[in-house]
N, C-alpha and C positions, 0 to 999 in steps of 0.2 A: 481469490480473484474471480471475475468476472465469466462465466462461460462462453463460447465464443461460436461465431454462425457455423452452421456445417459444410457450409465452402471450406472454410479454416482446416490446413493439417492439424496444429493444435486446438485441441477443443478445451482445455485447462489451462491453468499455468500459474506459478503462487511461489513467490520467496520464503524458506522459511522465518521464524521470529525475528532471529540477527542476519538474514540476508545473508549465511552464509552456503548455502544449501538452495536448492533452488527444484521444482519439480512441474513437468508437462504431462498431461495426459492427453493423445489419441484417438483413431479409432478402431486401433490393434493393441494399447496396451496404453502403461501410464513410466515414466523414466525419472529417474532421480540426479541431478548432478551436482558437480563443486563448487561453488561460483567461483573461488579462488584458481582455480586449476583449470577446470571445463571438463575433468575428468567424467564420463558417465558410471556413475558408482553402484547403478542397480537397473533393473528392469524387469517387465512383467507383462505378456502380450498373451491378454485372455479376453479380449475386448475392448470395447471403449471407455473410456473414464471421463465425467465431463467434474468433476473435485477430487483433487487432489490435493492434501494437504499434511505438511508436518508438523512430528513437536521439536523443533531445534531440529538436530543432529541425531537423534535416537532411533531407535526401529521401528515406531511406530507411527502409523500412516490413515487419516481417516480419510476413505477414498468411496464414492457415490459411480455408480455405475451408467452409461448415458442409455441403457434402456433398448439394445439392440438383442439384447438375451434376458433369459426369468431371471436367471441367477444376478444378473448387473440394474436392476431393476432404480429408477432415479430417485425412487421411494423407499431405498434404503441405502443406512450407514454403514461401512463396516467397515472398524478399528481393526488393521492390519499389521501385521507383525514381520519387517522383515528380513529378517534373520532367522525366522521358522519357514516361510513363506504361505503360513495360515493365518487365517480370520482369529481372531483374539474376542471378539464382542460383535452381534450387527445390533441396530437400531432401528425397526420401520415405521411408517407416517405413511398417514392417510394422502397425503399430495409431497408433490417433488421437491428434494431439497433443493434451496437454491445457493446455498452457501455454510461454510463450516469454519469454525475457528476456534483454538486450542493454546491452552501454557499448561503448565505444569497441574495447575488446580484445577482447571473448568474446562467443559466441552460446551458449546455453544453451536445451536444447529439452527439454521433460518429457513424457513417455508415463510410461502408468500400472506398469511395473514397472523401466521403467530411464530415468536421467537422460544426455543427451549435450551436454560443453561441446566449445564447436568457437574457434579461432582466428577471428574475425571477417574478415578481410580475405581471409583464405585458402580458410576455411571447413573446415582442418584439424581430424580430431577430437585432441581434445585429452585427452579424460577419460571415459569411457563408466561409471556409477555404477547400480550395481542397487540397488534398492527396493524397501521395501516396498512392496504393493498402495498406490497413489497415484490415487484412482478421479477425485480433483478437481481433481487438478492442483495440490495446496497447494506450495508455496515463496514464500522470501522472499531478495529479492537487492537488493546492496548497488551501485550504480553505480561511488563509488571506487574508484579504480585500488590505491590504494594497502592498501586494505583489502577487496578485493574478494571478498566471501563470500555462499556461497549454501545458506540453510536447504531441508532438507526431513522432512520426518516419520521419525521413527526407529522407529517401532510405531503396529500399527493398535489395539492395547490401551491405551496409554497416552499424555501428551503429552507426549512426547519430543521431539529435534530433532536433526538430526549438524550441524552446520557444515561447510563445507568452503570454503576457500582454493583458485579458481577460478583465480587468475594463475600456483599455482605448482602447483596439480594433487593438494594434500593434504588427511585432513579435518582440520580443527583442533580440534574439539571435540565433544561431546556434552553438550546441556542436556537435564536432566531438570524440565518446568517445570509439566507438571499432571496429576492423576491420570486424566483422561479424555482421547480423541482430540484432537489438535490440531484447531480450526476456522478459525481465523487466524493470521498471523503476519509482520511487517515488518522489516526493517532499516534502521534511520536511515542517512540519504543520505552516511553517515562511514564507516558501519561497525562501528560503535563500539558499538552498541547494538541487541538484539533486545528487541521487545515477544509475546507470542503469548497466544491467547485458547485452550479448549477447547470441545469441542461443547456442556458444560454453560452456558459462558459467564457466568457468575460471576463471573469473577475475572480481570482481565487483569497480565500478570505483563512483569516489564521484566528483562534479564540485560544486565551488560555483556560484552563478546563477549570480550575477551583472558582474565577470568577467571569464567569458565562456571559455577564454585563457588559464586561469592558471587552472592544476587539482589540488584539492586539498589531495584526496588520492586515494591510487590504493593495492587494496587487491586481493591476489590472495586468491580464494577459494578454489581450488584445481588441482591437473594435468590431471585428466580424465573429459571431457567431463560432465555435467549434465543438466538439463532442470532447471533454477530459477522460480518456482513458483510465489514468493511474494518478496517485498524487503518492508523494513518497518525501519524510523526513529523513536528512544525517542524522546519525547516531550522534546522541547526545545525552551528560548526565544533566541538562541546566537545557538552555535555551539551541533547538538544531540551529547549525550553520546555514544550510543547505535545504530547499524546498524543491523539488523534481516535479515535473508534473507532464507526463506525453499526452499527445491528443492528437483527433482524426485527423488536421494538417500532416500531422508526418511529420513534423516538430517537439524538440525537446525542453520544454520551458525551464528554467532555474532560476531561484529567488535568492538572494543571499540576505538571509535575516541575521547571519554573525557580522555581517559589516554592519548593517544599518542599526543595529543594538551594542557593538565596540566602544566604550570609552573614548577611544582616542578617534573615534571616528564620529560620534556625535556631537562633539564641539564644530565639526565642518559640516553638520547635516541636521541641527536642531531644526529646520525648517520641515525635515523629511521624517523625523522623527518625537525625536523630543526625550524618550522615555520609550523603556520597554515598554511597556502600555498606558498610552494616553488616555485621556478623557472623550477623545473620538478621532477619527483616523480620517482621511477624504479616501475616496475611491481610488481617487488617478495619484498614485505617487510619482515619485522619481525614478524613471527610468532605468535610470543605472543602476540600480538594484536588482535589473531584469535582464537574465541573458537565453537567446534561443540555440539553440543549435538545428537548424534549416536542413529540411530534406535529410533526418537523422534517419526515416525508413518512410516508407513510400506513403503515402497519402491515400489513405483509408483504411490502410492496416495495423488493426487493433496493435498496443504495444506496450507494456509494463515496464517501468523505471526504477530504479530504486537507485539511491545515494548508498552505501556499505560502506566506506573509508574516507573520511574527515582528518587535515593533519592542518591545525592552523600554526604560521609562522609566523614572529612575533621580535619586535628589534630587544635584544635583552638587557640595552640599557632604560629603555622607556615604556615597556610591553607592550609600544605600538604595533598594533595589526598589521604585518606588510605582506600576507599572502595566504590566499586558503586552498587548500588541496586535496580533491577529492575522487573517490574510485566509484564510477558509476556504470552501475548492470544493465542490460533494455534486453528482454525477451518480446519477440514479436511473433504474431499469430501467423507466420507466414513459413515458421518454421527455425528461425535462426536467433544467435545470442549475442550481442556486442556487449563489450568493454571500454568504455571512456577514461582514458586520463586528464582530468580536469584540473586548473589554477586560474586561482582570481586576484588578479594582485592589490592592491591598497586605491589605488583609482578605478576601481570595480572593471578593468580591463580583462575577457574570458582569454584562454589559451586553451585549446584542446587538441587532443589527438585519440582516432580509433586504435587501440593498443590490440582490440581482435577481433575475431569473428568469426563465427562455424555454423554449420546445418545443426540442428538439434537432431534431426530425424537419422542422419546417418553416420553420426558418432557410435564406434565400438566399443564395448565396458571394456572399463578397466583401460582405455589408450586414453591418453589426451589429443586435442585437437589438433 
């Protein structure tokens, strides 16, 4: 994720792969937690951290330093171990990383005008990719082995995208997905699917990745102008249920692409739909595919979403959709962690409740909140 101003207590902050695990970095150190639990399960106060990043669950951590000491320098990587509580590998560049991301095969490092994919084990370069000016560090990466792809801006004029196929070193594709700068942009934990927002923020747009042509949906978020913080798919092996997306309002957007793609729910919505991917899509859909959650954290405080648990319910004599349910995370730059209980029943009707909430900053390892 995204680095954050230096007003911000948290100046990091990154789910790991499966969103089960979650990590902030400081200006005293970088902290590790459960998502399921809120447990704080590690820490480490030797500076600032402005990336932080995991692989899954494991002990190992590529963590970029924000540059307040020689040793935490933003010009280098260094693959941490922690269960030893030493450096395992560093990496240094001639300019500041802006962004890191990892699975099991690849390490992927972004500076502002060239991307490097490296052999993770090895730490072989693999792929060295020039760029446009990349000043934020935007990409979007895909964990899957199998479909392992990794966005990045294809022009500083338009919202463009390349794709590129990370395991075998080629690009796969180019989307053309909005008339303004990209401001966000995710890949569902398949592969299968990119979402990406613009800096007008309007309109958040879904492509399926094998055919880059065809969009498969196009949501308007709203008529005024907003900054998308985060864009965030449910876990899915097929098509996600659930599109997340926080932005500067202090609002939490939700799209439900499992109703409007359901069987027994496109017979009442061929108008809104038709087909998982039409032949073209209009901008302004229906509504009711769109739910906010209002004054979810304060209005201008940066804030990351993610969907983590999808349970859809289904009638078992007819496997009509009659409700989806889902568990979603918000880390805010302000310091604190919410947990949503979310349902959307068969009339796209939301039901939610805050099930928690705690300081990030002054959780004790090893207690929960």
């Amino acid at each position: 994720m995204a680095n954050h101003s230096s007003s911000s207590p948290i100046l990091c902050a990154s789910f790991n792969q499966d969103n089960s695990c979650f990590a902030v970095g400081t200006r005293d150190g970088f902290r590790i937690f459960d998502t399921n639990t809120g447990r704080l399960c590690y820490e480490r106060a030797v500076g600032g951290f402005v990336i932080v990043e995991m692989l899954f669950s494991s002990s190992l951590l590529a963590i970029v330093g924000a540059g307040d000491q020689p040793s935490l320098s933003p010009r280098r990587l260094c693959l941490f171990n922690t269960t030893t509580g030493a450096p395992l590998r560093e990496l240094n560049f001639l300019t500041s990383i802006l962004a890191v991301r990892l699975n099991r095969k690849r390490l992927v490092v972004i500076l502002q005008d060239k991307t490097y994919v490296y052999e993770l084990n090895s730490l072989t370069i693999l792929d060295t990719i020039d760029t446009v000016p990349n000043t934020k560090g935007l990409c979007a990466f895909s964990p899957c082995l199998d479909a392992c792809y990794l966005a990045l801006p294809a022009s500083t004029a338009k919202g463009s995208a390349l794709l590129y196929n990370v395991m075998d070193c080629h690009l796969h594709c180019e989307i053309e997905a909005h008339r303004s700068p990209l401001a966000a942009m995710v890949l569902s934990s398949n592969g299968m699917y990119i979402a990406t927002a613009s800096e007008q923020g309007t309109i958040i747009r879904v492509h399926l990745v094998s055919d880059a042509t065809k969009q498969s949906y196009s949501f308007r978020r709203g008529t005024y102008p907003s900054t998308i913080f985060s864009l965030s798919f449910g876990p899915s092996k097929q098509l996600p249920d659930i599109l997340a997306a926080s932005s500067s309002s202090g609002s939490i957007h939700l799209f439900t692409l499992g109703f409007a793609s359901h069987p027994s729910r496109s017979k009442r919505s061929s108008g809104f739909l038709g087909s998982i991917i039409p032949d073209a899509v209009s901008d302004v859909l229906d509504p009711s595919y769109h739910h906010v959650l209002h004054n979810a954290v304060p209005a201008g405080v940066k804030s990351y979403a993610v969907i983590r648990k999808v349970e859809n319910v289904t009638d078992t004599s007819s496997t009509e959709l009659l409700a989806c349910r889902a568990n979603m995370s918000v880390i805010t730059c302000n310091g604190y962690f919410q947990e949503y209980n979310l349902s959307i029943d068969a009339q796209n009707g939301l039901s939610w409740a805050l099930g928690r909430e705690f300081n990030l900053l002054t959780v004790s390892l090893d207690k929960a909140p």
